[in-house]
Each structure stands twice: as C-alpha cells, then as structure tokens.
BALOBA-1460 file (C-alpha; in Angstrom, 3 decimals):
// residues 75
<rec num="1" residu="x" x="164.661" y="110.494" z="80.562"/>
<rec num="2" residu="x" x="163.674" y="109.862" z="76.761"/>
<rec num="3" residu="x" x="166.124" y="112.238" z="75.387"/>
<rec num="4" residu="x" x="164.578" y="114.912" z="74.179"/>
<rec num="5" residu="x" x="165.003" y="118.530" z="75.194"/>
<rec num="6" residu="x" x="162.449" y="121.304" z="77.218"/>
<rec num="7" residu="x" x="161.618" y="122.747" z="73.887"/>
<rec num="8" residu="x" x="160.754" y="119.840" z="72.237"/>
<rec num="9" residu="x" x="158.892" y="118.471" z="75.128"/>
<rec num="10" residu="x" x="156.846" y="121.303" z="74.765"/>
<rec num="11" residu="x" x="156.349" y="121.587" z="71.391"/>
<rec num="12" residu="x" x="155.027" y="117.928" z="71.298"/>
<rec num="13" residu="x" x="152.780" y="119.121" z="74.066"/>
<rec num="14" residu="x" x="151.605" y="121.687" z="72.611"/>
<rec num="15" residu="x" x="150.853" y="119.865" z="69.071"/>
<rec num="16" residu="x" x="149.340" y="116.966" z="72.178"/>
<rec num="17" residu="x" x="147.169" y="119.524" z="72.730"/>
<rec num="18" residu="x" x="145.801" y="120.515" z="69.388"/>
<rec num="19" residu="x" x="147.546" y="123.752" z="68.986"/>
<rec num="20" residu="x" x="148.057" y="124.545" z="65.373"/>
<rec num="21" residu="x" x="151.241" y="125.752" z="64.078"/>
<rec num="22" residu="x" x="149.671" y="129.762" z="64.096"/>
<rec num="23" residu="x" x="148.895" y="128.874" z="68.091"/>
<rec num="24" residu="x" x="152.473" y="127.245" z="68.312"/>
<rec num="25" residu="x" x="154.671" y="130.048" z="67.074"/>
<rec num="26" residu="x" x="151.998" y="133.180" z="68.775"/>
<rec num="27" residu="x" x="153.244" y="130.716" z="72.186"/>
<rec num="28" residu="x" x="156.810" y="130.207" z="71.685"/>
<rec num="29" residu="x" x="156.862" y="133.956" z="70.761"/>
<rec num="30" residu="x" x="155.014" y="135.142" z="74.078"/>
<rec num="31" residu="x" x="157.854" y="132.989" z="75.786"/>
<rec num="32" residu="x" x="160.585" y="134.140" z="74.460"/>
<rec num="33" residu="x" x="159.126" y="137.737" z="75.550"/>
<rec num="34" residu="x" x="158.598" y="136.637" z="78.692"/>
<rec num="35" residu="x" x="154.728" y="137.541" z="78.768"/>
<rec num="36" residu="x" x="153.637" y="134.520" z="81.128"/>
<rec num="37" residu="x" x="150.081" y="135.951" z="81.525"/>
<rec num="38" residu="x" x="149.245" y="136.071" z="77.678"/>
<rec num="39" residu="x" x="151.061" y="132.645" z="77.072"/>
<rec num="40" residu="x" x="148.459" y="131.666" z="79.667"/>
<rec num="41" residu="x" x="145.431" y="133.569" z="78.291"/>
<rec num="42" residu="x" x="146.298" y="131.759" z="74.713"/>
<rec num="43" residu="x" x="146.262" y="128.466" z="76.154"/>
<rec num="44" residu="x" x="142.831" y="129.023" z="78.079"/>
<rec num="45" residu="x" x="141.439" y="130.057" z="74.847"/>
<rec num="46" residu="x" x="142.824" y="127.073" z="73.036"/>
<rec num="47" residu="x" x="141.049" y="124.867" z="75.892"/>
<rec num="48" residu="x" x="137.916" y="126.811" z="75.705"/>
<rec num="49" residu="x" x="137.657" y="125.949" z="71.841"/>
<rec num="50" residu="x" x="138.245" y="122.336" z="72.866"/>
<rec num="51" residu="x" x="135.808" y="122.516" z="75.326"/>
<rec num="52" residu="x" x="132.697" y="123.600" z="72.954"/>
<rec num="53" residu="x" x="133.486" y="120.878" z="70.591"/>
<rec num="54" residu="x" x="133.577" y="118.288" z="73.283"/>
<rec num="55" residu="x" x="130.074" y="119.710" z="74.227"/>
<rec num="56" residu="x" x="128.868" y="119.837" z="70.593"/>
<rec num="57" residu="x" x="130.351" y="116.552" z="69.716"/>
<rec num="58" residu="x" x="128.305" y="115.619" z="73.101"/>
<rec num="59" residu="x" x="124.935" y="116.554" z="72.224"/>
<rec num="60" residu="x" x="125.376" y="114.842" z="68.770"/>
<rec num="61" residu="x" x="125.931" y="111.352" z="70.643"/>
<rec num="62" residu="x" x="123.406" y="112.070" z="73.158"/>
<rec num="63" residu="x" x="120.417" y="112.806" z="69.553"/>
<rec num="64" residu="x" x="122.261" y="109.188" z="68.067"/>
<rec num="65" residu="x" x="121.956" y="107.845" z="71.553"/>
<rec num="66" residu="x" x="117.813" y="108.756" z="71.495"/>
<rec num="67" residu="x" x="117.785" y="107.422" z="68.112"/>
<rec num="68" residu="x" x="119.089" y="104.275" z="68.875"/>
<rec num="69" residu="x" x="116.759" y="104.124" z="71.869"/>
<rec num="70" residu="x" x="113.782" y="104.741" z="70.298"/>
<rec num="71" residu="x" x="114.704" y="101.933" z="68.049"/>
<rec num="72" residu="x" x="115.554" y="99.617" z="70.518"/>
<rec num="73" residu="x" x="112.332" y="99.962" z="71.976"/>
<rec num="74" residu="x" x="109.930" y="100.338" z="69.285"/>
<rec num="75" residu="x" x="108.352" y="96.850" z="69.274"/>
C-alpha cells in the first residue's frame, strides 16, 4: 500500500477530518480502552460541529449570493 501503518492512517484521518489534537488524544485514548461507543459519540459530535459551520458558512454565501443578484439586476 503507501507504507504507512493503521495508526498513522488514522491519525492522518482523523487530523483529515478536522479533529484537533485535544479530539485526537480524548480518541486514541477511548481506543486504547476499548470504549467503541464513546469513540463513536466523539466523532458524531466532531461532525455535528462541522455540520453547523457548513450551514452557517451556507447562509453567508446564499446573503453574498442576493447581493450580487440584486446588483446584477439593478438597471
């Protein structure tokens, strides 16, 4: 494959993903304890947070988009 190993697959994954190094170490943690569900509830969070700022981020194109619009269209 490209050489590197499951944990370092996973840690570029995770750092993929946006996880910050507090979120990184609370998962690798919860692994090494074996608590699947809470390494799971973490991770939903995580996405969660993602998810409002995609929204947020969305309805700050969609007010530039109207701008732009009205612009367009004002002659």
């Amino acid at each position: 494959m490209n050489g590197l190993t499951d944990e370092q697959l996973l840690l570029r994954n995770l750092k993929d993903a946006g996880c910050d190094d507090l979120t990184i170490e609370r998962y690798l943690k919860l692994k090494k304890e074996g608590r699947e569900r809470e390494q799971m509830r973490l991770l939903s969070l995580h996405r969660a947070s993602l998810l409002d700022r995609l929204h947020v981020n969305q309805r700050m194109i969609d007010c530039l988009d109207y701008l732009i619009y009205q612009m367009e269209h004002k002659q």
